[in-house]
N, C-alpha and C positions, 0 to 999 in steps of 0.2 A: 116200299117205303114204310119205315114204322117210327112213329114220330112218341117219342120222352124224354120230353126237354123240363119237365119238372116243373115249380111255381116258385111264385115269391110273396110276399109279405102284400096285403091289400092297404098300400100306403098312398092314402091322398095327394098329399103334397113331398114330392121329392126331398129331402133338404138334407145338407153336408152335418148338418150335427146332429143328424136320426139316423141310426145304423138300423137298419133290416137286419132280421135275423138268415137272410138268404139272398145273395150268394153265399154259400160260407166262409168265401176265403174273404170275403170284406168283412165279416161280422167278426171271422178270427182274428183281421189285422188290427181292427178298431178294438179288439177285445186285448191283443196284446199290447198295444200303445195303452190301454186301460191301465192294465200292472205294471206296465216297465216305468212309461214316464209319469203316470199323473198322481196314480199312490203312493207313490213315492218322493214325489214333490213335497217340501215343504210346506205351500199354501194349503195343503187340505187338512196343518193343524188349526190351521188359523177358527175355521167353518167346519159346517157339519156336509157332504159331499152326498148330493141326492141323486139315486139311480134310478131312473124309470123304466118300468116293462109295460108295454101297450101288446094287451089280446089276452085272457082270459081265458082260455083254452087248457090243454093237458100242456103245450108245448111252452106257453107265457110263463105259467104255474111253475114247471119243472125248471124253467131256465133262470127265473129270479131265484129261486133257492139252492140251485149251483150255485149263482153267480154269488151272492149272498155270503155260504160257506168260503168261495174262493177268497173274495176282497177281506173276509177278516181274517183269514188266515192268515195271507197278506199281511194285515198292519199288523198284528202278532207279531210275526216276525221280523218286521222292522221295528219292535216294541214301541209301536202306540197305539192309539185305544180303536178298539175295531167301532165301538158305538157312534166312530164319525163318521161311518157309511149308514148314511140312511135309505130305505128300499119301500118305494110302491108300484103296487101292481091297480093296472089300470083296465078296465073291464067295460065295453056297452053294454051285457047284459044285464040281469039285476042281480046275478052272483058267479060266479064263477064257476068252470066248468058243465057248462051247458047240457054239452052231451052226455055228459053221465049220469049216475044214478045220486038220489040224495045223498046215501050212504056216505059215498065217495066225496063230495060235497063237504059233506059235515066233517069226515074226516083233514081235509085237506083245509077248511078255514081253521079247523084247530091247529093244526102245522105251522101252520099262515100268522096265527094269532100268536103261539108260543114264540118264532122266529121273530117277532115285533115288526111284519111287515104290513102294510096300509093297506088295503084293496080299496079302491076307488071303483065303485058300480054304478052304471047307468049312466055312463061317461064317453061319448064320443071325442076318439085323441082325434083331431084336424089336422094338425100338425105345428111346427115350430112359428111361432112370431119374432118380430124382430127383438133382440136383444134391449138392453137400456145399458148406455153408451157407459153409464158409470157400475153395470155390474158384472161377473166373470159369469155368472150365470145364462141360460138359455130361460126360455118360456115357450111352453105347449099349449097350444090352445086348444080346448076344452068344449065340446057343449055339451050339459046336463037335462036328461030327456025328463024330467020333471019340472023344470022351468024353461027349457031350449035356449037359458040363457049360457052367454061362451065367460068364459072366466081361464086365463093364463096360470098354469102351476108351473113352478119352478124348476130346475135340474140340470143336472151338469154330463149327465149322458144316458140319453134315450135311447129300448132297443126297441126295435116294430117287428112286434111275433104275431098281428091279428090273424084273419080268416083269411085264404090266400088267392091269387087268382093266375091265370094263365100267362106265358107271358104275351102281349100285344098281338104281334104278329102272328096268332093262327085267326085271329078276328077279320083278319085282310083276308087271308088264305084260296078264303072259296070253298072250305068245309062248314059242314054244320057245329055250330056249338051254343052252348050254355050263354043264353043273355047276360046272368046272374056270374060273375066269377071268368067268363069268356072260355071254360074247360071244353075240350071237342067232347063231341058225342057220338057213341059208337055202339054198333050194337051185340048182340051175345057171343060175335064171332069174334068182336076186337076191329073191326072195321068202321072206317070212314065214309062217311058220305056227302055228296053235295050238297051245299046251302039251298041252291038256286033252283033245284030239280028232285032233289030228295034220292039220286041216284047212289046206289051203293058202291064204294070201288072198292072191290075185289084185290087189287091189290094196294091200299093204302091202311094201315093199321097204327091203332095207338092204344098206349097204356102208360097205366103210372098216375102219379097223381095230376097231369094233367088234361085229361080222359076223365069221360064221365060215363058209363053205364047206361044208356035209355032205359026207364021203368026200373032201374035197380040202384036209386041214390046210395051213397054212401060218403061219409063223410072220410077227408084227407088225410091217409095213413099209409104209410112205409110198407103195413100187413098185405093190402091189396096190390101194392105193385109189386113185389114179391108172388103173392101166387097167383098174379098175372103172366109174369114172365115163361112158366114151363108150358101154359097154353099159349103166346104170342109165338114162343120158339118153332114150336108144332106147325101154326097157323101161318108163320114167315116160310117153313120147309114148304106145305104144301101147295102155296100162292107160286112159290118159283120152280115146282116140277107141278103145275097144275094139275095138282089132285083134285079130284073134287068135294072132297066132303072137307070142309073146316070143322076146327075144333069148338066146342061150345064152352064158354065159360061164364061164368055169374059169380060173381068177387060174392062170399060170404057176407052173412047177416049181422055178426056180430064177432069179436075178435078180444084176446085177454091183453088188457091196457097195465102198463107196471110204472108207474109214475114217479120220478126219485123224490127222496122229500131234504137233498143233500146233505145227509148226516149220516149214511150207510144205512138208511133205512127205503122202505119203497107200500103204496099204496095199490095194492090189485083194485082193477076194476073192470068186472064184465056181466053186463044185465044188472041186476040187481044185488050183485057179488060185490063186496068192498069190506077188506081188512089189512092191517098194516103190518107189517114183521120186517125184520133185518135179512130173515134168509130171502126175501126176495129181492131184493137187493143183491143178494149175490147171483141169484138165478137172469138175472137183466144183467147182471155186468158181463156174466157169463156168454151170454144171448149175442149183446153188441158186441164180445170180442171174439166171438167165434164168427160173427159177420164181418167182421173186418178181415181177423185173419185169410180171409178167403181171398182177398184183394191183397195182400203181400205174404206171410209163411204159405198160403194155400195155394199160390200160382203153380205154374207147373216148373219142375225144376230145370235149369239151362245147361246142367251136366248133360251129357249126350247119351239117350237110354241106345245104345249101340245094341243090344240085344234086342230091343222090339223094333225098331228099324231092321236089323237083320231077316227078325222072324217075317216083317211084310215084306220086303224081296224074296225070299224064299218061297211064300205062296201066293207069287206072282199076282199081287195086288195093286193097282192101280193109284196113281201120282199123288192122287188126292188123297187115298188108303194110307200110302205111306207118312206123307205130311202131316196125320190127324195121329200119328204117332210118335210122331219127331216132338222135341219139346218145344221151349218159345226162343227163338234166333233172334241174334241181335241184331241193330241196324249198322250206320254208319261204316268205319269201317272192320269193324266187326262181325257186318256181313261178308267181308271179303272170301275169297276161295282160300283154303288151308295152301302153306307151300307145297308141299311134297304134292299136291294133287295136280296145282298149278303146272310143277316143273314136269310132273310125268305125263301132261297134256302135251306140251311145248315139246320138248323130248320125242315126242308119236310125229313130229312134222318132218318132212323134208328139209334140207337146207335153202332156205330164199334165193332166189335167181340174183347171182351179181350184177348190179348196175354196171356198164362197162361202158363207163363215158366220160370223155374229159370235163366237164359241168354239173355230175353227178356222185358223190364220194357221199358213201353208208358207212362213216366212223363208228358208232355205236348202234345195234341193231339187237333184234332176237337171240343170235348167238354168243354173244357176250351183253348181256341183259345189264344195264343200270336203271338210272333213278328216269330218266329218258332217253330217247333217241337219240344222235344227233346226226346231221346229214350236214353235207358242203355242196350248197348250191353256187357253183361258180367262183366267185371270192367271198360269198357269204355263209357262215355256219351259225344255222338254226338249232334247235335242241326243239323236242317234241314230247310232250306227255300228256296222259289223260287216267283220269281217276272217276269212278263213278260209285255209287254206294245208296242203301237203302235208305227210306227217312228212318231217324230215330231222334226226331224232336216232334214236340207238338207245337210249332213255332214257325210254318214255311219261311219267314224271312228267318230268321234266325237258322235257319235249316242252307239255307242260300248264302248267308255269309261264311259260315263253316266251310260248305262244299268247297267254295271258293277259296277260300284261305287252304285249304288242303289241298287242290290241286295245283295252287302256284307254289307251291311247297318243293315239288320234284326240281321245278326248274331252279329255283332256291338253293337245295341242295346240291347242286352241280354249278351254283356261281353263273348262271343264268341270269337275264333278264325278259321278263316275263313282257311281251310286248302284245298278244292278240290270244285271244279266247273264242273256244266254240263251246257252245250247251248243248245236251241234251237232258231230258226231264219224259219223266212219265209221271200224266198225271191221273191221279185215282176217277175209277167213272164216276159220273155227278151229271147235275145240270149245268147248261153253260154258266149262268152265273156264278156257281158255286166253285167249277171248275177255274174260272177266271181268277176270282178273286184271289185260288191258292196259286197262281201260275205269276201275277200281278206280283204276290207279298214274294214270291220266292227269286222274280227277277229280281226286286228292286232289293233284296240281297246281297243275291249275287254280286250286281251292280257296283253296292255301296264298298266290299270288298278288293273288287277289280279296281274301282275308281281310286282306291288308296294307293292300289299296286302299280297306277300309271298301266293299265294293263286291258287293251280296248276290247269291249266283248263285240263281235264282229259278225253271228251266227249264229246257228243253231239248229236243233227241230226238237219236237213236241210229239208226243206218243200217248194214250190211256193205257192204263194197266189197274191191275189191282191193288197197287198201293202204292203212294210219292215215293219216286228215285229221280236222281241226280247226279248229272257227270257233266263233268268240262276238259275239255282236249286245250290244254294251252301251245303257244309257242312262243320258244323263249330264242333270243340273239347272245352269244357270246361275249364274253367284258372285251369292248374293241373292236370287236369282229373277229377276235384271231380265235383258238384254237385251244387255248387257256381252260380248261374246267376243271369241275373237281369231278372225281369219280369214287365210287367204293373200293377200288383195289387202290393200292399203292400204301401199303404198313411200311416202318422202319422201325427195327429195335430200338426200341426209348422213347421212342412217341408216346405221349400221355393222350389218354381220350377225353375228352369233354361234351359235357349232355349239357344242353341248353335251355329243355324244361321239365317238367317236373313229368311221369308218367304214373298212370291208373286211369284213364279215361274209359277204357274198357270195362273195367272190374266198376265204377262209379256208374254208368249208363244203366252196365245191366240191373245194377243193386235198382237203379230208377224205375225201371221198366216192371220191378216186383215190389217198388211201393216202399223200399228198405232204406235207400239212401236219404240222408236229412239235408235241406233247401240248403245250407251252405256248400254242402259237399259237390250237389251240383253246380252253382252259381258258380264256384271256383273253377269246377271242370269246364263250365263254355267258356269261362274268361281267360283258360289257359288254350281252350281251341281256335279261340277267334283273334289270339295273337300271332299277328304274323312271324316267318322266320325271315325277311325280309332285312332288319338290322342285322341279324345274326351273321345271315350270309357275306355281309358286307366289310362286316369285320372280320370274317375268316378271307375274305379276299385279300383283306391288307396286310395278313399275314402269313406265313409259309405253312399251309395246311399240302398233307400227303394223301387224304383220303375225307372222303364225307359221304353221310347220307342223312334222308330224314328218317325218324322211327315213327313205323303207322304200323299197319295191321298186320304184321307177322312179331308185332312187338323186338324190344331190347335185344334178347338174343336169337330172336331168330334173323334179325336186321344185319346184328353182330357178325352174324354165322357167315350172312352172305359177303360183307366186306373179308373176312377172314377167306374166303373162298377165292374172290377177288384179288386177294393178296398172296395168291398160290399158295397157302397154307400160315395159318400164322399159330402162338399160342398168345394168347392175353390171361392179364390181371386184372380182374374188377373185383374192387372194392365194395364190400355190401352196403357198409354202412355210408359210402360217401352217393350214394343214388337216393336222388330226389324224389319223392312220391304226391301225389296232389293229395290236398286234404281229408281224410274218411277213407283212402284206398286200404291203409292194412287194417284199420278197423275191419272193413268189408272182407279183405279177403282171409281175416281170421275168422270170418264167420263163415267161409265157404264159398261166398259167392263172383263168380267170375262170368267172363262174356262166353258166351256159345263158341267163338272161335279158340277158347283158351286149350280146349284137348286136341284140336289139329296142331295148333302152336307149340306144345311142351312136347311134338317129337325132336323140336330139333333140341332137346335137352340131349340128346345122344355128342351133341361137341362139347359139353359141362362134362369135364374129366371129373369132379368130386362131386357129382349129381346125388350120388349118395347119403353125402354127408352132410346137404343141404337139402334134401327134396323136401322134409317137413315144415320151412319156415315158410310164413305168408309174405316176407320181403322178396323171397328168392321167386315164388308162384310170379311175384308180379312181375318180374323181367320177361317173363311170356304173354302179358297182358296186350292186347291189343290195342295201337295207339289210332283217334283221330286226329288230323291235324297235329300230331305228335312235333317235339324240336328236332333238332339238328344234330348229329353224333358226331365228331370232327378228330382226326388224330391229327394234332402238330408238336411241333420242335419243344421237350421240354423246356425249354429255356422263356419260347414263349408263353407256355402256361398261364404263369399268373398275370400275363399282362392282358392276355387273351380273356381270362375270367372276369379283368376287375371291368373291362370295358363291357364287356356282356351283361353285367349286371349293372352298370352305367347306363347300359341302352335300354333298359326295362326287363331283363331276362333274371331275377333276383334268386330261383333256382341255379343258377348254371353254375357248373362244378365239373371238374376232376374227377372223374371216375374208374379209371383203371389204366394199363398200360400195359403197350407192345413188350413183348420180351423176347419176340422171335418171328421171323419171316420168310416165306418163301424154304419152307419146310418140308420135304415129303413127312416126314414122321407127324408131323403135326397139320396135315392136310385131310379134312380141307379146313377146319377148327381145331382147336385144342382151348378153352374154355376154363378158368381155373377163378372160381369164386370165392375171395378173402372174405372171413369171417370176421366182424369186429370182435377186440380183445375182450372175452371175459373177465 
């Protein structure tokens, strides 16, 4: 176990209008409702609009002088006068920046002074008092350690950057820690030990800034958990092949501090070192963006390194071997098996023993593969599917509604009604309660999905593994009970095809999983996954549909392919430009990035007769994208087309569209695809 859960702001009293400077996505979201709605409001011509910083430090200091530069830039550009943002920084000690050298000090109140910002020293913030009923303002209350008397100062949005502390729960724990700040306490090796006995465990380690050093203080800096990390790595290997010797390490004495003064300029400070220049300023920006990039350009690439894979089979190197050379795989379904691999699995089998019974008829089976099974029990015919897939949320319910909206999906697409569900789930190893709690958030998921579908979960079982997956085996009943479904074969010349939603869910996950895709681009992707195809199917029921499927993980064309195979050979027209994309997909895939399964996927570009004259556009890339929860692809009667669409998109489908057409069937020459993709008119 290696525990770096980080700290927070050592804020007294909780309150709804003091933003912590940490968590950061609360400090962000508070920071953008700052710019979006409130400088921009009208009322802050009225008044002068006072922002307080509470904590004195390198990080209090730095962040009121961003923040400072931002807000008048700001009114700038809404031309009004920036001098209505007033700014103080608020300080217990008797000046500012504590730990550093005077130098530094001296430099940094000149800053402070020229910028017209306050410091308030030797001033304990409390926290917020109650407002007065007749003003928009807040009050902070104050006590001054030279009188210890409290006194309320005014403002309209407080952040808390003070001195930090651990959070709560390692204090319960039953480790040793820090009276002072509640930070564990570990010794030269990075290890934990008991409160109760002073015993060492050997295998529990922590670092980062909420770990503390025995005999080695140091104050709370990003420097130390940084070259903590390559000794923790070490010391995690050898605790789990119990080596014996751990690594020693002792966090440095001192570290070079680069503090912005937000004007493109920056104040060095280390020991007794303190001078100010612009190029350091570039040398820190340089710093934090060569650290970020490491967490998105820097990942590792999801192209498939096929040559170093090759090279670890070839010197018959072991699973693990191989994997530490593979690059990063995507989840959902996008971990799914490539086709061509799948089919030449299926293909290596025998033919299934025929049921030979009047009470038992295998309509649809392995040998003619659709979107499910379907079997006739007696006078009743069932349809059968099952869909399983890696996690690729960080969200187990959210991870459980998808699952679930995917796998009722198959029966969906065959005009199915989805009536009873089995689960299975493998859950990551943990302690029981940790394990619960994701097993808890992921049923009631699941659940929340099923229960919309009228669709009763009835079973299951439960497995550990090395990382959250999830499947559901549905069973669906027939419209009537009769015999009525939709299947992938059945083309007519003149059939128009129609997509029901929009695709890139693939090419969006993975841009995610590299840190690349922007929060709408996601948001739209879950909200395009966790839409059922449920209405879709219903309305293709009420009308004379010849063929259907859903589009998931073999993406567009390779989905295409198999309906066209289905259809003993077909040739189609699809239209490029009348294909719907979710939002940020051809951004993303003009930048290269796609899911781990997209180069098994673009062999079926072999049924794309003008693959040529299309292979460099990123619209075209993404027809091999990998779809989760993907819609519906439907061939019917031109004539009903557009009545088909306009209710589609009546029912909440506001992507659904016309995308190409049958122009030939039941082909040899054009067997098993013939694939022709119209270009929009230049």
């Amino acid at each position: 176990l290696s525990i770096n859960v980080g700290i927070t702001p050592n804020q007294q009293k909780e309150v709804q209008s003091i933003t912590p400077v940490k968590p950061i996505a609360k400090f962000a979201k508070a920071w953008d409702q700052l710019l979006l709605e409130k400088i921009e409001s009208k009322w802050i011509e009225a008044r002068n609009y006072d922002i307080v910083v509470v904590g004195g430090g390198a990080g209090g200091v730095e962040l009121i002088l961003a923040m400072r530069a931002r807000v008048r830039n700001q009114l700038q550009t809404l031309g009004r006068d920036p001098d209505l943002a007033r700014f103080s920084l608020l300080t217990r000690g008797d000046s500012i920046l504590g730990s550093h050298s005077q130098g530094v000090r001296l430099c940094m109140l000149k800053v402070l002074e020229e910028r017209q910002i306050t410091i308030i020293s030797g001033c304990e913030a409390l926290g917020a008092s109650k407002p007065h009923p007749d003003s928009t303002q807040q009050f902070l209350e104050c006590r001054f350690a030279d009188t210890q008397k409290i006194q309320c100062l005014p403002y309209d949005e407080c952040v808390w950057c003070t001195q930090a502390s651990a959070p709560k729960f390692l204090a319960t724990s039953g480790l040793k820690y820090e009276e002072n700040g509640g930070f564990v306490l570990i010794d030269e090796y990075q290890r934990c030990s008991l409160a109760k006995n002073n015993i060492t465990l050997d295998h529990v380690f922590a670092a980062g800034d909420c770990a503390s050093v025995q005999g080695h203080p140091r104050p709370k800096a990003g420097v130390f958990a940084v070259m903590a990390g390559m000794a923790l790595f070490e010391n995690i290997q050898n605790a789990t092949m119990n080596a014996k010797k751990p690594k020693r390490h002792i966090p440095q004495s001192s570290f070079l501090g680069l503090i912005g003064t937000g004007d493109g300029s920056c104040i060095a400070s280390r020991g007794e070192l303190a001078f100010e220049a612009n190029w350091l300023w570039s040398l820190k920006d340089w710093i934090d963006r060569k650290w970020m990039w490491q967490y998105s350009g820097g990942l590792p690439d999801l192209d498939l390194a096929e040559e170093k894979i090759e090279g670890a089979f070839q010197s018959s190197l072991k699973a693990l071997d191989i994997l530490k050379r593979s690059p990063m795989r995507c989840g959902g379904c996008g971990a799914k098996v490539g086709a061509n691999t799948l089919s030449r699995a299926l293909a290596s089998l025998p033919p299934s023993p025929i049921v030979h019974s009047n009470d038992i008829q295998i309509l649809v089976g392995v040998n003619e593969p659709d979107d499910g099974a379907v079997v006739k029990y007696q006078a009743t015919t069932l349809v059968h599917s099952i869909d399983f897939f890696r996690n690729f949320l960080t969200d187990p319910y959210l991870l459980g509604r998808v699952a679930a909206n995917h796998a009722l999906s198959d029966c969906e697409a065959m005009g199915a009604k989805p009536i009873t569900a089995l689960a299975l789930v493998v859950i990551p190893y943990g302690n029981e309660k940790s394990q619960g709690f994701t097993l808890e958030a992921l049923m009631h998921g699941i659940r929340k999905t099923l229960d919309q579908a009228d669709c009763a979960l009835v079973g299951g079982h439960t497995c550990e593994g090395s990382e959250l997956s999830v499947g559901l085996s549905i069973n669906g009943l027939t419209p009537n009970n009769n015999n009525k479904l939709f299947s992938k074969g059945g083309f007519l010349p003149g059939d128009v095809l129609i997509l029901t939603k929009p695709i890139g869910t693939g090419c969006i996950m993975a841009a995610d999983m590299r840190a690349k895709a922007n929060y709408p681009y996601v948001q739209a992707t879950i909200n395009s996954m966790l839409q059922s195809n449920r209405a879709a199917s219903n309305i293709f029921i009420s009308h004379e549909v010849h063929a259907c499927t859903d589009i998931t993980g073999f993406g567009l064309i390779g989905h295409l392919n198999e309906m066209c195979r289905a259809s003993k050979g077909a040739l189609i027209d699809i239209n490029l430009s009348d294909i719907p994309f979710l939002p940020g997909a051809l951004t993303l895939a003009q930048k290269g990035i796609f899911s781990s399964l997209q180069p098994e996927n673009l062999n079926a570009r072999r049924a794309v007769i003008n693959h040529d004259a299309v292979a460099n556009r990123a619209d075209y890339a993404l027809l091999f994208d990998p779809q989760t929860a993907g819609g519906l692809l439907a061939a019917v009667n031109a004539s009903d087309a557009q009545a088909v669409v306009h209710r589609l998109k009546a029912a909440g489908y506001p992507h659904a569209a016309v995308i190409g057409v049958v122009q030939d069937t039941e082909s040899s020459q054009h067997f098993p695809a013939a694939i022709n993709i119209r270009l929009p008119p230049s």
